[in-house]
C-alpha positions in Angstrom: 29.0 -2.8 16.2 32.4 -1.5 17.7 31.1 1.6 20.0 34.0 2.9 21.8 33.9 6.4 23.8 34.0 9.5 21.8 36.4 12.0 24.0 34.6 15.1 22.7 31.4 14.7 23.5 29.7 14.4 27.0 29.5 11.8 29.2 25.6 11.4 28.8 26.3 11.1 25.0 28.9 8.4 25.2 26.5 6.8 28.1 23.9 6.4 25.8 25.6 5.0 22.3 27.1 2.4 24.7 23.7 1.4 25.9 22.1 1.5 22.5 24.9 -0.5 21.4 24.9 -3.1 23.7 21.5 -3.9 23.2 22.0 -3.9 19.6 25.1 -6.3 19.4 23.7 -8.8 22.4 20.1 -8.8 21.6 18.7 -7.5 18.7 21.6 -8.4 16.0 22.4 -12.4 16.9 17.9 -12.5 16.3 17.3 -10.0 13.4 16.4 -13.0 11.1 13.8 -14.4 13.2 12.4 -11.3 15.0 11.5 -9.7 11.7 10.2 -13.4 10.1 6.8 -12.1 9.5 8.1 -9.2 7.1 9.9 -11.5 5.2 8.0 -13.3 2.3 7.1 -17.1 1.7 5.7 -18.9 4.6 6.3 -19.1 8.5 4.9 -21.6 11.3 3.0 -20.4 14.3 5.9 -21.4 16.4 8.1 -18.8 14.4 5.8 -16.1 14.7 5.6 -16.8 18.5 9.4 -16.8 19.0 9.5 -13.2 16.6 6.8 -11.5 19.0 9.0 -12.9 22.0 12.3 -11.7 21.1 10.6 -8.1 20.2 9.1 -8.0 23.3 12.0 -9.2 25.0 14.0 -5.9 23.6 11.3 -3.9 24.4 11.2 -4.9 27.9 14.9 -4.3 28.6 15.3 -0.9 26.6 12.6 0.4 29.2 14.8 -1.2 32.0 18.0 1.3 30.7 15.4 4.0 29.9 16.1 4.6 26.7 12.1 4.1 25.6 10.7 6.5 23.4 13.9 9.1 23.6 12.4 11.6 20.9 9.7 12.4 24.0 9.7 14.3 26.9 9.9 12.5 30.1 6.4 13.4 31.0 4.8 11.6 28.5 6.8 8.5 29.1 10.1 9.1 26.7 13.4 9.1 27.7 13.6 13.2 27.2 17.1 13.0 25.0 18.5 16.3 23.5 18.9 16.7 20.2 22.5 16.2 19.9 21.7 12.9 21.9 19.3 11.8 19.9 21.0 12.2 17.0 23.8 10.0 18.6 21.8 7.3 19.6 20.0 7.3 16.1 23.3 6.5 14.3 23.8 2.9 16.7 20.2 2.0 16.5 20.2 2.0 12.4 23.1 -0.4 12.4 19.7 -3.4 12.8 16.9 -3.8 11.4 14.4 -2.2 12.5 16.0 -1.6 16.2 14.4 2.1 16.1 10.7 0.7 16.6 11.6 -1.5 19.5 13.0 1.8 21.2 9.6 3.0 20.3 10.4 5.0 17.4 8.8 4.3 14.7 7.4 6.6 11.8 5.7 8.5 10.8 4.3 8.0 14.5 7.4 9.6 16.3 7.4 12.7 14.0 3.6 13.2 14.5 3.8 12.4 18.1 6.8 15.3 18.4 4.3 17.6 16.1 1.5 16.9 18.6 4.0 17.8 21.9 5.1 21.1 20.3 1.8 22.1 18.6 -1.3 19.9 20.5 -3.6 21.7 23.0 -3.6 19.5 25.9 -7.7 17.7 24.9 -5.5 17.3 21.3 -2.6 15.9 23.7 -5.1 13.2 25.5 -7.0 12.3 22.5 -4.4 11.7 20.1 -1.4 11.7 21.7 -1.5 10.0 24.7 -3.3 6.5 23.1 -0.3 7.2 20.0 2.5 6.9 22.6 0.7 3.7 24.3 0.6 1.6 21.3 -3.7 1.9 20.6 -3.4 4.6 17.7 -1.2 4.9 14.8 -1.1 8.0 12.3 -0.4 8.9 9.4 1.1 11.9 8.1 -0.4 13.2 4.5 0.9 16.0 2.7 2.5 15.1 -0.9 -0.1 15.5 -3.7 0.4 13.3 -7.0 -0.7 16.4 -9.7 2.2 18.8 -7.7 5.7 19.1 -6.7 6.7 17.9 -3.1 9.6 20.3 -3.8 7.1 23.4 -3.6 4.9 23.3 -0.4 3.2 26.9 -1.6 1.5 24.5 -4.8 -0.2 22.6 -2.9 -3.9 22.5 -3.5 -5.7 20.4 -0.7 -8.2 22.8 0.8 -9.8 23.3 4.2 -12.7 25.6 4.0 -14.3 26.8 7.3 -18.0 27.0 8.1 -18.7 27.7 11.5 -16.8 25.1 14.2 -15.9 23.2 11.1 -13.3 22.8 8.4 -14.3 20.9 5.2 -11.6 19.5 3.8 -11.0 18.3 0.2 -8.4 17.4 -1.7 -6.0 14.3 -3.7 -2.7 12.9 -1.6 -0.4 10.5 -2.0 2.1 9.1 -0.6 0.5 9.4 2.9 3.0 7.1 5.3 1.5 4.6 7.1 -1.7 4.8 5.4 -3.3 1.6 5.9 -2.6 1.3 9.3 -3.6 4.9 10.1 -6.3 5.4 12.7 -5.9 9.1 12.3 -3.8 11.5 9.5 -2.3 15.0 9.9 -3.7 16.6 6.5 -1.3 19.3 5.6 -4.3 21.8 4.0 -4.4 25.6 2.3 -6.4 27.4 4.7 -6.7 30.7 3.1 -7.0 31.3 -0.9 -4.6 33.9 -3.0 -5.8 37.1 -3.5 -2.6 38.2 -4.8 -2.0 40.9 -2.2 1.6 39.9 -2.2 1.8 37.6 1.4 3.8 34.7 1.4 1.5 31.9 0.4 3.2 29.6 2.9 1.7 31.5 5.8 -2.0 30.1 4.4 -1.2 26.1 5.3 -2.1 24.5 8.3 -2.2 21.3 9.7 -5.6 19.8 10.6 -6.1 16.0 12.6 -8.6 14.0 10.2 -9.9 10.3 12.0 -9.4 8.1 9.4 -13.4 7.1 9.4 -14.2 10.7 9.2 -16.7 10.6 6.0 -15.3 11.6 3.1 -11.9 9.6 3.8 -11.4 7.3 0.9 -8.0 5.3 1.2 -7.8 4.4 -2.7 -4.6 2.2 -2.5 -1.3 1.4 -1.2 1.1 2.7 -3.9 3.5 0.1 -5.2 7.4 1.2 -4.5 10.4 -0.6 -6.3 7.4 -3.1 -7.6 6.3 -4.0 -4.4 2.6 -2.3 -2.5 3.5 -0.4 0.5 1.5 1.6 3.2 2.1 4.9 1.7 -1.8 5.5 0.4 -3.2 7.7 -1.8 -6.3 9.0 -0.5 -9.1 11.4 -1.1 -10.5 13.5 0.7 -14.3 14.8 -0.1 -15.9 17.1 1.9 -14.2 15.8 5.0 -16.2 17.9 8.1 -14.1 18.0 11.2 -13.8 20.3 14.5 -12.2 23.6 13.8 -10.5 21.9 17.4 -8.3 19.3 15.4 -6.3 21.9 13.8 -2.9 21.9 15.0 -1.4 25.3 16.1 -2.2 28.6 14.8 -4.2 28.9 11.6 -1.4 29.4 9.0 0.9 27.8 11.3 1.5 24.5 8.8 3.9 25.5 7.2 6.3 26.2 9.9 5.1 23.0 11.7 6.1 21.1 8.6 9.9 23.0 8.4 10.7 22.1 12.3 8.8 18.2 11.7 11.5 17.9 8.6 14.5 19.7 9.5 15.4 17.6 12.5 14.1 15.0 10.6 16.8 15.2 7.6 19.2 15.3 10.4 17.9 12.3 12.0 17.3 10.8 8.3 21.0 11.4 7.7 22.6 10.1 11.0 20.3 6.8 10.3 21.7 6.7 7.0 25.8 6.5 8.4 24.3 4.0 10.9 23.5 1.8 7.6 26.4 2.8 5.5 28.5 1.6 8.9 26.6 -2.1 9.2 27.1 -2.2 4.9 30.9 -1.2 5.4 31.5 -3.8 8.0 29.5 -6.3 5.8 31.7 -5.6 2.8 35.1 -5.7 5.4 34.0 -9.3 6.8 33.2 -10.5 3.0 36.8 -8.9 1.9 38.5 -11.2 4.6 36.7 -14.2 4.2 35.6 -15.1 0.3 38.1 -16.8 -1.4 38.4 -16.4 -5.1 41.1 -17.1 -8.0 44.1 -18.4 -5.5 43.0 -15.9 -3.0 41.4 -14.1 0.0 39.4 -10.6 -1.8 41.4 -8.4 0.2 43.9 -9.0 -1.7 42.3 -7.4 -5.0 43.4 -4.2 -5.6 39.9 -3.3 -6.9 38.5 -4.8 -3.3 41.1 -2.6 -1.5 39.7 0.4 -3.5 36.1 -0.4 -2.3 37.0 -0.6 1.1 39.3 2.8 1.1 36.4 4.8 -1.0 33.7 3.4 1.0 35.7 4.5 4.1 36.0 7.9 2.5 32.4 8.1 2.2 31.1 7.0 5.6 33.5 9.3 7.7 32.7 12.1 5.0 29.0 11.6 5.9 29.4 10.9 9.5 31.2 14.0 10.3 29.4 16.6 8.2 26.0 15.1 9.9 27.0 15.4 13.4 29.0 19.7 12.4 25.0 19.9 11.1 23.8 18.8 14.2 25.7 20.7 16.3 24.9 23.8 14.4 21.4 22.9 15.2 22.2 22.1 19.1 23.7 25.7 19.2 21.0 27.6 18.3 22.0 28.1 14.8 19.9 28.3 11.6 22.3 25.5 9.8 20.1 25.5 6.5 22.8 25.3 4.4 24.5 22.4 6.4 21.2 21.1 6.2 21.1 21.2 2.7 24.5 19.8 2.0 23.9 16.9 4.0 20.7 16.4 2.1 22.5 15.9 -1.1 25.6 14.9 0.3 24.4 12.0 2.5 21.8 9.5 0.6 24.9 9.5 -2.3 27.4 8.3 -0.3 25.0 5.8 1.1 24.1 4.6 -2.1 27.8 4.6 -2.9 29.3 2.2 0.1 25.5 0.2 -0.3 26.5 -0.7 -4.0 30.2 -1.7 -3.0 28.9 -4.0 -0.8 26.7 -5.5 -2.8 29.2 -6.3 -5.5 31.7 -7.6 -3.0 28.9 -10.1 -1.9 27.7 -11.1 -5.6 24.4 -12.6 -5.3 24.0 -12.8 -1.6 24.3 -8.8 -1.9 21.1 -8.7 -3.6 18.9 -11.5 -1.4 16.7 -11.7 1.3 19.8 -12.8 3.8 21.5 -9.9 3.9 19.9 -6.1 4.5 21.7 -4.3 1.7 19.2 -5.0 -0.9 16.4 -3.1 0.9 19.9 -0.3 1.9 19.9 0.4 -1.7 16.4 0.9 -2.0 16.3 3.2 0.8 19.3 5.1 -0.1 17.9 5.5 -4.0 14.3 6.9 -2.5 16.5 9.4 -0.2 17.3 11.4 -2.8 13.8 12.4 -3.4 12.1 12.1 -0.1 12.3 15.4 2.4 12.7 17.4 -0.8 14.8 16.4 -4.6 19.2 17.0 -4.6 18.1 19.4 -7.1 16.1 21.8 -4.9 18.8 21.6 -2.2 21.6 22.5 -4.6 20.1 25.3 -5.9 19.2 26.4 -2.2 23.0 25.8 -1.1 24.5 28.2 -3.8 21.8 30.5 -3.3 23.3 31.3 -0.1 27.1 31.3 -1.1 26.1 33.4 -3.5 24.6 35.6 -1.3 27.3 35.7 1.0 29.6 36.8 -1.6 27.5 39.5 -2.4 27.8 40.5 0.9 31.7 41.3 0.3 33.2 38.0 2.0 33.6 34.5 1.1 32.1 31.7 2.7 33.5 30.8 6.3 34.2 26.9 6.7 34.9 26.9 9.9 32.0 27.7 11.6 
Protein backbone atom coordinates (compact mmCIF):
# COMPACT_ATOMS: atom_id res chain seq x y z
CA UNK A 1 0.00 0.00 0.00
CA UNK A 2 1.64 3.40 -1.07
CA UNK A 3 1.23 5.67 2.17
CA UNK A 4 2.94 8.82 1.62
CA UNK A 5 2.43 12.04 4.02
CA UNK A 6 -0.70 13.98 3.76
CA UNK A 7 0.51 17.85 4.16
CA UNK A 8 -2.89 18.86 5.64
CA UNK A 9 -3.28 16.94 8.29
CA UNK A 10 -1.19 16.72 11.61
CA UNK A 11 1.81 15.21 12.30
CA UNK A 12 0.27 12.56 14.76
CA UNK A 13 -2.07 11.65 11.81
CA UNK A 14 0.51 11.07 9.20
CA UNK A 15 2.61 9.34 12.21
CA UNK A 16 0.18 6.86 12.51
CA UNK A 17 -1.06 5.81 8.74
CA UNK A 18 2.75 5.37 8.24
CA UNK A 19 2.90 2.97 11.19
CA UNK A 20 -0.27 1.14 10.30
CA UNK A 21 1.00 0.93 6.90
CA UNK A 22 4.19 -0.42 7.49
CA UNK A 23 3.00 -3.17 9.40
CA UNK A 24 0.41 -3.90 6.86
CA UNK A 25 2.82 -4.00 3.72
CA UNK A 26 5.88 -5.98 5.73
CA UNK A 27 3.92 -8.18 7.93
CA UNK A 28 0.55 -8.75 7.53
CA UNK A 29 0.05 -8.59 3.52
CA UNK A 30 3.27 -10.94 2.22
CA UNK A 31 1.16 -13.82 5.08
CA UNK A 32 -2.52 -13.00 4.51
CA UNK A 33 -3.02 -16.46 2.83
CA UNK A 34 -1.62 -18.44 5.58
CA UNK A 35 -2.50 -16.39 8.65
CA UNK A 36 -6.24 -16.58 7.83
CA UNK A 37 -5.82 -20.59 6.61
CA UNK A 38 -8.33 -21.70 9.13
CA UNK A 39 -11.21 -19.44 7.63
CA UNK A 40 -10.67 -20.62 4.46
CA UNK A 41 -12.62 -23.96 3.53
CA UNK A 42 -11.24 -27.50 2.60
CA UNK A 43 -8.69 -28.91 4.77
CA UNK A 44 -5.40 -27.68 6.59
CA UNK A 45 -2.49 -29.56 8.56
CA UNK A 46 -1.68 -28.94 12.20
CA UNK A 47 1.60 -27.49 10.99
CA UNK A 48 -0.50 -24.79 8.98
CA UNK A 49 -2.69 -23.95 11.75
CA UNK A 50 0.47 -23.48 13.94
CA UNK A 51 2.35 -21.16 11.50
CA UNK A 52 -1.41 -19.08 11.09
CA UNK A 53 -1.59 -18.66 15.12
CA UNK A 54 2.29 -17.58 14.91
CA UNK A 55 2.21 -15.01 12.29
CA UNK A 56 -1.16 -13.47 14.16
CA UNK A 57 0.56 -13.35 17.16
CA UNK A 58 3.59 -12.16 15.66
CA UNK A 59 1.53 -8.94 14.49
CA UNK A 60 -0.04 -8.70 17.52
CA UNK A 61 3.10 -8.52 19.38
CA UNK A 62 4.70 -5.70 17.35
CA UNK A 63 1.50 -3.42 16.93
CA UNK A 64 1.72 -3.26 20.89
CA UNK A 65 5.46 -2.44 20.49
CA UNK A 66 4.34 0.93 18.19
CA UNK A 67 1.30 1.35 20.48
CA UNK A 68 -1.12 1.25 18.17
CA UNK A 69 -3.17 -1.70 20.25
CA UNK A 70 -6.69 -1.22 20.67
CA UNK A 71 -6.77 2.63 19.28
CA UNK A 72 -10.66 2.96 19.55
CA UNK A 73 -9.87 2.90 23.75
CA UNK A 74 -8.80 5.20 26.00
CA UNK A 75 -5.30 4.74 27.30
CA UNK A 76 -6.45 3.74 30.65
CA UNK A 77 -7.96 0.75 29.75
CA UNK A 78 -5.08 -0.37 27.63
CA UNK A 79 -5.89 1.36 23.98
CA UNK A 80 -3.89 3.54 22.20
CA UNK A 81 -6.43 6.68 23.08
CA UNK A 82 -6.62 7.84 19.13
CA UNK A 83 -9.00 10.79 18.23
CA UNK A 84 -11.55 10.44 16.09
CA UNK A 85 -10.14 12.04 13.11
CA UNK A 86 -7.18 9.59 13.81
CA UNK A 87 -8.97 6.81 14.05
CA UNK A 88 -10.69 7.25 11.11
CA UNK A 89 -7.23 7.54 9.38
CA UNK A 90 -5.76 4.67 10.58
CA UNK A 91 -9.01 2.66 9.79
CA UNK A 92 -8.74 3.39 6.02
CA UNK A 93 -4.74 1.58 5.99
CA UNK A 94 -5.74 -1.27 8.18
CA UNK A 95 -8.76 -2.34 5.66
CA UNK A 96 -6.38 -2.57 2.73
CA UNK A 97 -5.76 -6.68 4.54
CA UNK A 98 -7.65 -9.04 5.61
CA UNK A 99 -8.63 -8.87 8.66
CA UNK A 100 -5.59 -6.50 9.85
CA UNK A 101 -8.26 -4.57 12.16
CA UNK A 102 -8.58 -7.66 14.74
CA UNK A 103 -4.90 -7.99 15.10
CA UNK A 104 -4.87 -4.16 16.23
CA UNK A 105 -7.45 -5.47 18.53
CA UNK A 106 -10.46 -4.24 16.83
CA UNK A 107 -12.69 -6.46 16.08
CA UNK A 108 -16.67 -6.36 16.08
CA UNK A 109 -19.06 -6.03 17.30
CA UNK A 110 -16.59 -6.21 20.40
CA UNK A 111 -14.93 -2.74 19.81
CA UNK A 112 -18.36 -0.98 19.38
CA UNK A 113 -19.71 -2.62 22.55
CA UNK A 114 -16.48 -2.09 24.37
CA UNK A 115 -16.78 1.93 23.34
CA UNK A 116 -20.62 1.61 24.50
CA UNK A 117 -19.54 0.19 27.80
CA UNK A 118 -16.55 3.21 28.31
CA UNK A 119 -19.19 5.98 27.55
CA UNK A 120 -22.26 4.34 29.23
CA UNK A 121 -20.82 1.43 31.93
CA UNK A 122 -20.78 2.18 35.72
CA UNK A 123 -17.45 1.27 36.78
CA UNK A 124 -18.74 -2.70 38.62
CA UNK A 125 -20.37 -2.76 34.72
CA UNK A 126 -16.69 -1.56 33.56
CA UNK A 127 -14.84 -4.50 35.59
CA UNK A 128 -17.26 -7.12 34.91
CA UNK A 129 -17.79 -6.85 31.33
CA UNK A 130 -15.41 -4.57 30.15
CA UNK A 131 -12.33 -5.13 31.47
CA UNK A 132 -12.24 -9.36 30.63
CA UNK A 133 -13.80 -7.93 26.86
CA UNK A 134 -10.65 -5.88 26.32
CA UNK A 135 -8.26 -8.87 27.62
CA UNK A 136 -9.42 -11.40 25.19
CA UNK A 137 -11.75 -13.83 28.03
CA UNK A 138 -15.24 -12.32 26.88
CA UNK A 139 -16.75 -11.70 23.59
CA UNK A 140 -20.29 -9.90 22.96
CA UNK A 141 -22.68 -9.66 20.99
CA UNK A 142 -24.73 -6.84 20.10
CA UNK A 143 -28.67 -7.65 19.48
CA UNK A 144 -31.08 -5.27 18.34
CA UNK A 145 -32.66 -6.05 14.62
CA UNK A 146 -35.91 -8.00 14.94
CA UNK A 147 -36.98 -10.32 11.85
CA UNK A 148 -41.07 -9.28 12.04
CA UNK A 149 -39.79 -5.26 11.91
CA UNK A 150 -37.94 -2.77 10.08
CA UNK A 151 -34.19 -2.12 11.20
CA UNK A 152 -34.88 1.21 9.39
CA UNK A 153 -37.46 2.26 12.28
CA UNK A 154 -35.89 1.75 15.84
CA UNK A 155 -39.37 3.24 17.46
CA UNK A 156 -41.07 -0.50 16.01
CA UNK A 157 -39.23 -2.36 17.80
CA UNK A 158 -41.05 -4.77 20.10
CA UNK A 159 -38.48 -6.56 22.43
CA UNK A 160 -39.67 -5.72 25.95
CA UNK A 161 -38.08 -5.34 29.33
CA UNK A 162 -40.56 -5.28 32.03
CA UNK A 163 -39.38 -4.33 35.62
CA UNK A 164 -40.20 -6.10 38.84
CA UNK A 165 -38.41 -4.99 41.66
CA UNK A 166 -34.16 -5.17 41.05
CA UNK A 167 -35.12 -6.99 37.96
CA UNK A 168 -35.95 -6.52 34.26
CA UNK A 169 -37.64 -9.48 32.43
CA UNK A 170 -36.90 -9.42 29.12
CA UNK A 171 -38.68 -10.93 26.17
CA UNK A 172 -38.66 -10.71 22.80
CA UNK A 173 -37.50 -12.29 18.84
CA UNK A 174 -33.93 -10.95 17.33
CA UNK A 175 -32.01 -11.54 14.63
CA UNK A 176 -29.27 -10.81 13.18
CA UNK A 177 -27.42 -10.53 16.58
CA UNK A 178 -23.44 -10.20 15.55
CA UNK A 179 -21.28 -12.45 16.91
CA UNK A 180 -23.92 -14.62 18.21
CA UNK A 181 -22.31 -17.89 18.65
CA UNK A 182 -19.37 -16.78 20.09
CA UNK A 183 -21.16 -14.32 22.56
CA UNK A 184 -20.53 -14.80 26.23
CA UNK A 185 -22.67 -11.85 26.90
CA UNK A 186 -25.36 -9.58 24.41
CA UNK A 187 -26.33 -5.92 24.71
CA UNK A 188 -30.26 -6.39 24.11
CA UNK A 189 -31.54 -3.15 22.68
CA UNK A 190 -35.20 -3.43 24.73
CA UNK A 191 -38.58 -1.02 24.96
CA UNK A 192 -38.59 -0.12 28.42
CA UNK A 193 -41.74 1.87 28.71
CA UNK A 194 -45.17 1.03 26.71
CA UNK A 195 -47.18 3.78 24.60
CA UNK A 196 -49.74 5.48 26.14
CA UNK A 197 -50.16 7.81 23.37
CA UNK A 198 -49.45 10.91 25.40
CA UNK A 199 -47.60 12.26 22.44
CA UNK A 200 -43.57 11.53 23.80
CA UNK A 201 -41.21 10.49 21.37
CA UNK A 202 -41.31 6.73 21.57
CA UNK A 203 -37.49 6.55 21.07
CA UNK A 204 -36.96 8.05 24.58
CA UNK A 205 -38.65 4.42 25.96
CA UNK A 206 -35.47 2.05 24.58
CA UNK A 207 -32.74 1.08 26.60
CA UNK A 208 -29.96 -1.05 26.48
CA UNK A 209 -29.70 -3.86 29.05
CA UNK A 210 -26.36 -6.55 29.43
CA UNK A 211 -27.96 -10.16 29.11
CA UNK A 212 -25.13 -13.31 29.99
CA UNK A 213 -25.68 -15.41 27.33
CA UNK A 214 -26.68 -18.47 29.92
CA UNK A 215 -29.06 -16.15 31.53
CA UNK A 216 -32.24 -18.58 31.34
CA UNK A 217 -34.49 -17.78 28.89
CA UNK A 218 -31.56 -17.24 26.21
CA UNK A 219 -32.28 -19.56 23.36
CA UNK A 220 -29.66 -19.07 20.43
CA UNK A 221 -31.96 -20.70 17.61
CA UNK A 222 -29.40 -20.52 14.75
CA UNK A 223 -26.82 -18.84 12.82
CA UNK A 224 -28.56 -17.27 9.88
CA UNK A 225 -27.20 -18.19 6.52
CA UNK A 226 -25.82 -14.97 4.45
CA UNK A 227 -25.01 -15.13 0.64
CA UNK A 228 -25.80 -19.15 1.22
CA UNK A 229 -23.32 -19.66 3.66
CA UNK A 230 -24.24 -19.90 8.04
CA UNK A 231 -22.71 -17.04 9.78
CA UNK A 232 -22.58 -15.90 13.55
CA UNK A 233 -25.23 -13.40 13.31
CA UNK A 234 -28.08 -15.58 15.52
CA UNK A 235 -31.44 -15.27 15.92
CA UNK A 236 -32.33 -15.65 19.41
CA UNK A 237 -35.16 -15.53 21.78
CA UNK A 238 -35.50 -14.22 24.56
CA UNK A 239 -38.21 -15.68 27.22
CA UNK A 240 -38.65 -14.30 30.35
CA UNK A 241 -34.96 -13.39 30.60
CA UNK A 242 -34.56 -12.05 34.60
CA UNK A 243 -31.52 -9.95 35.01
CA UNK A 244 -30.22 -7.12 37.48
CA UNK A 245 -31.88 -3.80 36.98
CA UNK A 246 -27.67 -3.14 37.40
CA UNK A 247 -26.88 -4.51 33.79
CA UNK A 248 -28.73 -1.78 32.15
CA UNK A 249 -26.55 0.56 30.42
CA UNK A 250 -27.06 4.26 31.06
CA UNK A 251 -30.16 5.98 31.94
CA UNK A 252 -33.47 4.24 31.52
CA UNK A 253 -34.55 5.51 28.10
CA UNK A 254 -31.12 6.21 27.30
CA UNK A 255 -30.92 3.32 24.29
CA UNK A 256 -31.77 4.99 21.92
CA UNK A 257 -29.23 7.68 21.95
CA UNK A 258 -26.55 5.07 22.95
CA UNK A 259 -27.45 3.29 19.73
CA UNK A 260 -27.26 6.88 17.46
CA UNK A 261 -23.49 7.67 18.96
CA UNK A 262 -22.56 3.47 18.75
CA UNK A 263 -23.66 3.85 14.79
CA UNK A 264 -22.86 7.26 13.79
CA UNK A 265 -19.11 6.95 14.21
CA UNK A 266 -19.65 3.72 13.19
CA UNK A 267 -20.92 4.56 9.47
CA UNK A 268 -18.01 6.72 9.44
CA UNK A 269 -15.64 4.21 10.38
CA UNK A 270 -17.80 1.66 8.08
CA UNK A 271 -17.15 4.11 5.23
CA UNK A 272 -13.40 4.91 5.73
CA UNK A 273 -12.96 0.83 5.85
CA UNK A 274 -14.86 0.67 2.81
CA UNK A 275 -12.10 3.28 0.62
CA UNK A 276 -9.48 1.15 2.37
CA UNK A 277 -11.03 -1.96 0.28
CA UNK A 278 -12.00 -0.11 -2.74
CA UNK A 279 -8.03 1.11 -2.55
CA UNK A 280 -6.54 -2.70 -2.26
CA UNK A 281 -9.47 -3.69 -5.21
CA UNK A 282 -8.21 -0.62 -7.34
CA UNK A 283 -4.56 -1.59 -7.10
CA UNK A 284 -5.61 -5.28 -7.71
CA UNK A 285 -7.42 -4.30 -11.01
CA UNK A 286 -4.17 -1.70 -11.90
CA UNK A 287 -1.46 -4.75 -11.37
CA UNK A 288 -3.99 -7.20 -13.54
CA UNK A 289 -4.35 -4.17 -16.23
CA UNK A 290 -0.38 -4.25 -16.63
CA UNK A 291 0.23 -7.67 -16.46
CA UNK A 292 -2.55 -10.06 -18.37
CA UNK A 293 -1.95 -10.47 -21.75
CA UNK A 294 -4.85 -11.04 -24.06
CA UNK A 295 -5.60 -10.80 -28.03
CA UNK A 296 -1.82 -9.38 -29.09
CA UNK A 297 -1.76 -7.40 -25.96
CA UNK A 298 -1.15 -6.16 -22.43
CA UNK A 299 -5.18 -5.07 -20.93
CA UNK A 300 -4.12 -1.59 -20.47
CA UNK A 301 -4.27 -1.19 -23.59
CA UNK A 302 -8.19 -1.81 -23.99
CA UNK A 303 -9.96 1.17 -24.10
CA UNK A 304 -12.80 -0.51 -22.01
CA UNK A 305 -9.82 -1.46 -19.30
CA UNK A 306 -8.66 2.15 -19.40
CA UNK A 307 -12.34 3.19 -18.68
CA UNK A 308 -12.42 0.78 -15.59
CA UNK A 309 -9.41 2.08 -14.25
CA UNK A 310 -10.43 6.06 -14.83
CA UNK A 311 -14.20 5.41 -13.39
CA UNK A 312 -12.88 3.24 -10.58
CA UNK A 313 -10.47 6.14 -9.85
CA UNK A 314 -13.39 8.50 -9.90
CA UNK A 315 -15.12 6.48 -7.44
CA UNK A 316 -12.47 5.83 -4.75
CA UNK A 317 -11.20 9.58 -4.54
CA UNK A 318 -15.11 10.57 -4.61
CA UNK A 319 -15.56 8.27 -1.58
CA UNK A 320 -12.39 9.02 0.06
CA UNK A 321 -12.73 12.64 0.23
CA UNK A 322 -16.49 13.03 1.16
CA UNK A 323 -15.67 10.39 4.07
CA UNK A 324 -12.85 12.18 5.59
CA UNK A 325 -15.18 16.40 4.93
CA UNK A 326 -17.79 13.85 7.14
CA UNK A 327 -15.31 13.14 9.51
CA UNK A 328 -14.06 16.34 10.03
CA UNK A 329 -17.55 17.72 10.43
CA UNK A 330 -17.74 15.22 13.17
CA UNK A 331 -14.13 16.17 14.77
CA UNK A 332 -15.46 19.86 14.79
CA UNK A 333 -18.18 19.51 16.81
CA UNK A 334 -20.70 19.53 14.13
CA UNK A 335 -23.96 17.54 13.84
CA UNK A 336 -22.84 16.26 10.06
CA UNK A 337 -26.19 14.05 9.68
CA UNK A 338 -26.59 14.87 6.35
CA UNK A 339 -22.88 14.23 5.43
CA UNK A 340 -23.52 11.27 7.27
CA UNK A 341 -26.22 10.31 5.30
CA UNK A 342 -24.70 10.98 2.00
CA UNK A 343 -21.85 8.88 2.63
CA UNK A 344 -24.18 6.22 3.70
CA UNK A 345 -25.59 5.93 0.29
CA UNK A 346 -22.79 7.31 -1.46
CA UNK A 347 -20.03 5.02 -0.24
CA UNK A 348 -21.08 1.07 -0.21
CA UNK A 349 -22.06 2.03 -4.28
CA UNK A 350 -18.95 3.17 -5.25
CA UNK A 351 -17.48 0.21 -3.47
CA UNK A 352 -19.55 -2.19 -5.12
CA UNK A 353 -18.73 -0.25 -8.27
CA UNK A 354 -14.63 -0.37 -8.36
CA UNK A 355 -15.27 -4.19 -6.48
CA UNK A 356 -17.17 -5.42 -9.73
CA UNK A 357 -14.46 -3.80 -12.14
CA UNK A 358 -12.03 -5.65 -10.57
CA UNK A 359 -13.55 -8.69 -10.72
CA UNK A 360 -14.11 -8.61 -14.37
CA UNK A 361 -10.61 -7.45 -15.08
CA UNK A 362 -9.43 -10.66 -13.23
CA UNK A 363 -12.12 -13.12 -14.90
CA UNK A 364 -12.41 -16.08 -12.85
CA UNK A 365 -9.66 -15.54 -10.31
CA UNK A 366 -11.93 -12.34 -9.47
CA UNK A 367 -14.48 -14.54 -8.16
CA UNK A 368 -12.20 -17.36 -6.07
CA UNK A 369 -10.85 -18.00 -2.87
CA UNK A 370 -7.21 -16.39 -3.99
CA UNK A 371 -8.15 -13.14 -4.23
CA UNK A 372 -10.35 -10.98 -1.47
CA UNK A 373 -12.72 -9.32 -3.94
CA UNK A 374 -15.22 -12.04 -3.92
CA UNK A 375 -15.95 -11.65 -0.18
CA UNK A 376 -15.44 -7.24 -1.22
CA UNK A 377 -18.52 -7.70 -3.20
CA UNK A 378 -20.42 -9.40 -0.65
CA UNK A 379 -19.58 -6.84 1.88
CA UNK A 380 -20.14 -3.98 -0.29
CA UNK A 381 -23.79 -5.48 -1.46
CA UNK A 382 -24.80 -6.08 2.43
CA UNK A 383 -23.68 -2.28 3.10
CA UNK A 384 -26.35 -0.93 1.57
CA UNK A 385 -28.70 -2.38 4.04
CA UNK A 386 -26.75 -2.70 7.18
CA UNK A 387 -26.64 0.72 9.61
CA UNK A 388 -29.93 1.58 7.97
CA UNK A 389 -31.48 0.94 3.91
CA UNK A 390 -30.09 3.98 0.83
CA UNK A 391 -33.68 4.44 0.92
CA UNK A 392 -34.06 5.77 4.49
CA UNK A 393 -30.97 7.95 4.07
CA UNK A 394 -32.19 9.59 0.93
CA UNK A 395 -35.30 10.50 2.13
CA UNK A 396 -33.46 11.83 5.37
CA UNK A 397 -30.91 13.88 3.10
CA UNK A 398 -33.63 15.85 1.15
CA UNK A 399 -35.56 16.22 4.09
CA UNK A 400 -33.07 18.57 5.20
CA UNK A 401 -32.31 20.48 1.83
CA UNK A 402 -35.67 20.82 1.81
CA UNK A 403 -35.77 22.33 4.96
CA UNK A 404 -33.11 24.56 4.33
CA UNK A 405 -34.73 25.97 1.51
CA UNK A 406 -37.64 26.65 3.35
CA UNK A 407 -35.57 28.54 5.50
CA UNK A 408 -35.03 31.26 2.56
CA UNK A 409 -31.41 29.99 1.41
CA UNK A 410 -29.96 27.28 -0.50
CA UNK A 411 -27.87 24.68 0.67
CA UNK A 412 -24.09 25.77 1.53
CA UNK A 413 -21.37 23.32 0.01
CA UNK A 414 -18.73 24.54 1.48
CA UNK A 415 -19.06 24.00 4.86
Amino acid sequence: MNVQPIATVSERVNEIRALTARIVNEDILPHENMMWITEARGSYRDADVKESAALREHVRSRVRQTGLWAPHLPQEYGGAGLGFLELAYMVEVLAYAVGAASLFGMVAPNSGNESLLVRYGTEEQKEKWLVPLIEGRFESGFSMTEPDRPGSDPRSLQTTARREGDQWVINGHKWFTSNGKRADFFIVMCRTEEDHGDGTDSNARMTQIIVPRDTPGVTVVRGIEVWGVESDHCEIIYDDVRVPVANQLGETGSGHQAAQDRLGAGRVFHCMNSVGQMWRAFDLMVERAATRHVHGGPLESKQLVQAFIADSYMDVQSARLMTIHCAERIDGGHTARTEISAIKVFVPAAYHRVVDRAIQVWGAAGVSGDLPLAHMYQTARVLRLADGPDEVHRILIAKRVLGQHRKGSGWDFAN
